[in-house]
N, C-alpha and C positions, 0 to 999 in steps of 0.2 A: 696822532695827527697824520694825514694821507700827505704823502711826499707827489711835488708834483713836478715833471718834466721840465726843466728849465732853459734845457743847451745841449750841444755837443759838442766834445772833445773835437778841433778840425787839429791840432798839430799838439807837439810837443817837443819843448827843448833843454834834453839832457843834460848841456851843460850848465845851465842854471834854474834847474828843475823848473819849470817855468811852461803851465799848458795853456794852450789858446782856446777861447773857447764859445761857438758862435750860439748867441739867447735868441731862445725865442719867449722868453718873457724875464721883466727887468728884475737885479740882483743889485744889494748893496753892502757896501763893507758892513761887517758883525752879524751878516746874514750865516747861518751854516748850509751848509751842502753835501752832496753824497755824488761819488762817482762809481757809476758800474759801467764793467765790460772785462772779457775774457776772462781773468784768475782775479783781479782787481773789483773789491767793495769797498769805500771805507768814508767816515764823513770827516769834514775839516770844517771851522770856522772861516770864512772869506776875512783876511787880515788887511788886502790891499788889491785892490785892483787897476790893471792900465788900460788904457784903448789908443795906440798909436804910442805907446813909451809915454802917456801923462798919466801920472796920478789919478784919480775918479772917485770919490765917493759912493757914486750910483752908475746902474748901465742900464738902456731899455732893450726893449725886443729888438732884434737886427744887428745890435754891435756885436762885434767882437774884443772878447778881455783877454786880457793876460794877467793869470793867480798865479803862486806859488802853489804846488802842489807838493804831498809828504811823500808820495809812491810816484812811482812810474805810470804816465797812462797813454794809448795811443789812440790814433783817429778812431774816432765811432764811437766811443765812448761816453756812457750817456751821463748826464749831468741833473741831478735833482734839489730842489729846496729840500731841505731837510726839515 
């Protein structure tokens, strides 16, 4: 299956591994994903997503989420359906 361009990494916060991440096409919990950029590949399940600190089932193009993420990841970092 071709993985396609979903977002990008705009920030991230270390203290509770927590990356923000702005769509440009929509993403919902159980969806999987893959984040590359610099030393960082790796795919995760979407378990939970926020947009402003709520809860969200789904996000369309334009929001910005907030995932848990398992690695470290920093701006520019690109974000794919997996």
């Amino acid at each position: 299956m071709e993985e396609t361009q979903i977002g990008t990494v705009s920030n991230y916060f270390d203290h509770v591994k927590v990356a923000a991440i702005k769509l440009d096409k929509g993403l919902k919990v159980g969806d999987k994903i893959r984040v590359v950029g610099g030393e960082s590949d790796f795919e995760q399940s979407v378990d939970s997503m926020q947009i402003q600190r709520e809860s969200v089932e789904r996000a369309k193009a334009g929001d910005e989420i907030g995932i848990v993420v398992k690695e470290r990841v920093r701006k520019g970092y690109k974000v794919y359906k997996a």
